[in-house]
VOGU-3710 file (C-alpha; in Angstrom, 3 decimals, decimal comma):
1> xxxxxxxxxx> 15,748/-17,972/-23,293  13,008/-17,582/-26,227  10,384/-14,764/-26,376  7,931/-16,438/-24,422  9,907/-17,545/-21,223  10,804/-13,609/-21,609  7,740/-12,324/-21,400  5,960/-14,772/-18,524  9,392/-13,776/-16,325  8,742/-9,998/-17,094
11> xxxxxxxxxx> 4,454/-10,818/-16,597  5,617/-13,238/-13,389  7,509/-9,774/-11,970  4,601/-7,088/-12,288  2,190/-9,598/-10,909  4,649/-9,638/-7,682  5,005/-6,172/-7,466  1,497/-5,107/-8,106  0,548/-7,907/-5,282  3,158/-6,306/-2,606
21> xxxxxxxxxx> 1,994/-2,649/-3,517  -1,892/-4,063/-2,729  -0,504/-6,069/0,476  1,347/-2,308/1,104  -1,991/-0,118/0,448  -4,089/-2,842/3,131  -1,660/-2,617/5,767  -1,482/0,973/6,230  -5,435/0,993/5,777  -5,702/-1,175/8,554
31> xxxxxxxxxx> -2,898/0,559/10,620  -5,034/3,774/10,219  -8,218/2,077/11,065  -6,491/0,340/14,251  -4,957/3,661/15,591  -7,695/5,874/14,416  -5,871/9,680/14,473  -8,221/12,467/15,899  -9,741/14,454/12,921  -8,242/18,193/12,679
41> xxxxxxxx> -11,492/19,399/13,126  -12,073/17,890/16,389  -8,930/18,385/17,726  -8,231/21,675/20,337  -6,184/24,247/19,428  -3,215/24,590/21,364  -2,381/27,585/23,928  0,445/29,452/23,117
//
């Protein structure tokens, strides 16, 4: 394998990766937007 077949393998890898860390970072946005968690502020505090 030459340089260049080297180096569009290596380019060909971080372009995955960087694509399933931004598929990653959108699911748990919309996970969070779909199950929308009480803010601590509004929340009551509990009675011990």
């Amino acid at each position: 394998m030459n340089h260049v077949v080297l180096h569009d393998v290596r380019a060909g890898f971080f372009l995955m990766v960087s694509l399933a860390m931004l598929a990653f970072i959108c699911a748990v946005a919309a996970l969070s937007t779909v199950m929308r968690p009480a803010r601590w502020a509004d929340r009551k505090p509990v009675q011990l």
